[in-house]
C-alpha positions in Angstrom: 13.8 1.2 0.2 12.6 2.8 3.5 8.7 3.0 3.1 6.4 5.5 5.2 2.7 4.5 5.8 1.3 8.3 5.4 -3.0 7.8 5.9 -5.2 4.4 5.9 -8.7 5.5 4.0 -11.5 2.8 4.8 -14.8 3.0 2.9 -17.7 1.3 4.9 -20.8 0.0 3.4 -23.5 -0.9 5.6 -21.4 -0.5 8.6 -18.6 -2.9 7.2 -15.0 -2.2 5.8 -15.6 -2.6 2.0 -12.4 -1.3 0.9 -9.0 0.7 2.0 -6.7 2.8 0.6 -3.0 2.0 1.9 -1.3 5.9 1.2 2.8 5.8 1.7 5.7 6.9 0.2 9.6 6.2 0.2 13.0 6.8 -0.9 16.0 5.0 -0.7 19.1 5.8 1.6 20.6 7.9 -0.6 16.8 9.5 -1.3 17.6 9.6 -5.2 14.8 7.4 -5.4 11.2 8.4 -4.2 8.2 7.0 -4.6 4.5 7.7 -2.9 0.8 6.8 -4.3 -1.8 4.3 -2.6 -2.5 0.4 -2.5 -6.1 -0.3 -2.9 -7.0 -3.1 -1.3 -10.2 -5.3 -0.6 -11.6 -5.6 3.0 -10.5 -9.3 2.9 -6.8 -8.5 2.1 -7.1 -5.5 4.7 -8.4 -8.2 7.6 -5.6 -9.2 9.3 -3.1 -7.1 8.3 -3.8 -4.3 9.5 -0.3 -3.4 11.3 1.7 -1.1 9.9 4.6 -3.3 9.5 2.2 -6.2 7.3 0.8 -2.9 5.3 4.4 -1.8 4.7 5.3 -5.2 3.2 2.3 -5.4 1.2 3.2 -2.1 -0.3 6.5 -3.1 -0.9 5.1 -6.2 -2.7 3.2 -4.4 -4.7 5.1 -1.9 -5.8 7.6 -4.5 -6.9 5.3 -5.6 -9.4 4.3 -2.9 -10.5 8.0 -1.9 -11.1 8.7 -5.2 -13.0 5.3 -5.2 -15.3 5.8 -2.1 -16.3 2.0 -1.3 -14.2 0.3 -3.2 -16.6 -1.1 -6.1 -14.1 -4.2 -5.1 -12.0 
């Protein structure tokens, strides 16, 4: 699954990160699979990870579950 960062939204309270939005979307090779929606995450898990290539594995992670829960776990 090739996976695109598209926008990183931060919301600041009192100056500080408080929480982000990780955008992306992806296909596979064959692009008969696509997916796209955003990762919320806290300003802890954001904090040192901020690299594109650490946000695109915790997207991937995520999304995994997701696919495997059926969504249900939060």
């Amino acid at each position: 699954m090739n996976i695109q960062i598209t926008n990183v939204s931060m919301r600041y309270v009192d100056g500080q990160i408080d929480s982000v939005q990780v955008h992306f979307n992806g296909q596979n090779d064959e692009r008969t699979i696509n997916v796209n929606g955003y990762i919320p995450l806290t300003a802890e898990q954001y904090m040192g990870n901020e690299a594109p290539s650490a946000l695109i594995e915790i997207v991937r992670q995520e999304v995994a579950t997701k696919i495997m829960d059926g969504g249900r776990a939060e």
